[in-house]
C-alpha positions as CSV (number, residue, x, y, z in Angstrom):
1,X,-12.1,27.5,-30.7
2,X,-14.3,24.4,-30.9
3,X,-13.4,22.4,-34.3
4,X,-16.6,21.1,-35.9
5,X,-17.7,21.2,-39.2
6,X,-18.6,24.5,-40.5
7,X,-22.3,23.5,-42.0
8,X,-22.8,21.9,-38.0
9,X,-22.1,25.7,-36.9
10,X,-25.3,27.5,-38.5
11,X,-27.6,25.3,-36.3
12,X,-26.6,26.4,-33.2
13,X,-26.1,30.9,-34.2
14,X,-29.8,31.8,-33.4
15,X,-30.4,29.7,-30.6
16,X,-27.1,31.1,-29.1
17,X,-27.4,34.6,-30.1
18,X,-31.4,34.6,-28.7
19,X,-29.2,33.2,-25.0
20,X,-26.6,35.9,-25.7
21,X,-29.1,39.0,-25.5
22,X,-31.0,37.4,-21.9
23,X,-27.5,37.2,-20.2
24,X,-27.5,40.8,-18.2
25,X,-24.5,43.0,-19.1
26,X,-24.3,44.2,-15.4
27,X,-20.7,42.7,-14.2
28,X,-22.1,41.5,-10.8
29,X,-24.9,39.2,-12.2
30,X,-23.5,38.0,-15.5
31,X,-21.1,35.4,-14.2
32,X,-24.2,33.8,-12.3
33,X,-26.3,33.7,-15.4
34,X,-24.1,32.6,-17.7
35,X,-22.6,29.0,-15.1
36,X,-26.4,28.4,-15.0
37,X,-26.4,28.6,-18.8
38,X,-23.7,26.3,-19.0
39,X,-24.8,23.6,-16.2
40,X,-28.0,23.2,-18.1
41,X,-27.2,22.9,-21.1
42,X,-25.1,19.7,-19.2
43,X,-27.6,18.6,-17.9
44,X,-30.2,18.9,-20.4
45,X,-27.6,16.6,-22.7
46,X,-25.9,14.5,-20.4
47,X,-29.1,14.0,-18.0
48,X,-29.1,14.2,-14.1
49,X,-28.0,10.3,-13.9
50,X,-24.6,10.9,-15.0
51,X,-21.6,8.1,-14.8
52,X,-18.3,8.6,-14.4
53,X,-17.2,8.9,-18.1
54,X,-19.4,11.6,-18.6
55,X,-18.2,13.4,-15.4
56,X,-14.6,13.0,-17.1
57,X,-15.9,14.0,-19.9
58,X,-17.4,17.4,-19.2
59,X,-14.7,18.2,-17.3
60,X,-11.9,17.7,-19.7
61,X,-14.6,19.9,-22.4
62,X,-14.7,22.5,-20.5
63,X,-11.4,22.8,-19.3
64,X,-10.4,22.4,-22.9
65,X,-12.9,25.2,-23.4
66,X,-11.0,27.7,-20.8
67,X,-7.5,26.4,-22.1
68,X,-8.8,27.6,-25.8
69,X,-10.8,30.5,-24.8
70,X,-7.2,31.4,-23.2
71,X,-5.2,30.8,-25.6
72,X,-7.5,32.7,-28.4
73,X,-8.7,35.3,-26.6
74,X,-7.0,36.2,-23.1
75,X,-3.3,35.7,-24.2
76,X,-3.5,37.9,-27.4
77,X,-5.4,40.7,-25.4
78,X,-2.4,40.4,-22.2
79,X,0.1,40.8,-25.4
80,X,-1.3,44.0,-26.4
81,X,-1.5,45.7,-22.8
82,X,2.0,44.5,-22.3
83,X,3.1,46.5,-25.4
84,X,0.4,49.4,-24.5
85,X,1.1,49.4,-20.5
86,X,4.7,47.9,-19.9
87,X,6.1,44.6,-18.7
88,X,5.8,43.7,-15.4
89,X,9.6,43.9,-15.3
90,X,8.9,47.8,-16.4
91,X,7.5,48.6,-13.2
């Protein structure tokens, strides 16, 4: 997950936790709620009059930010069905 120094982390827990609880938990809206979330939170620290660089820049974060999210969290969980469920090859 993101590497930054752990007395950096406590700064941002309430803030995110009090974001966390307005995101609806119905499946149809969340995904909605949570890219507008995300896009301003770019824009409020990047600002609308953004070069290049910072394109390239919040792109590479947040694909590193899927990649890690991925690897962490999606991989280890698609491990555990395998074993639960069967291998594709199983079928």
């Amino acid at each position: 997950m993101p590497y930054i120094n752990r007395k950096d982390r406590q700064q941002y827990q309430d803030i995110v936790k009090s974001i966390a609880e307005l995101i609806p938990q119905d499946r149809s809206l969340r995904p909605g709620h949570m890219n507008y979330v995300i896009s301003l939170l770019i824009e409020k620290v990047y600002g609308r009059e953004m070069r290049y660089a910072d394109h390239n820049e919040v792109v590479g974060m947040l694909t590193c930010a899927a990649q890690e999210f991925y690897r962490r969290k999606t991989a280890p969980y698609e491990d555990k069905k395998i074993k639960d469920e069967g291998d594709l090859h199983e079928l």
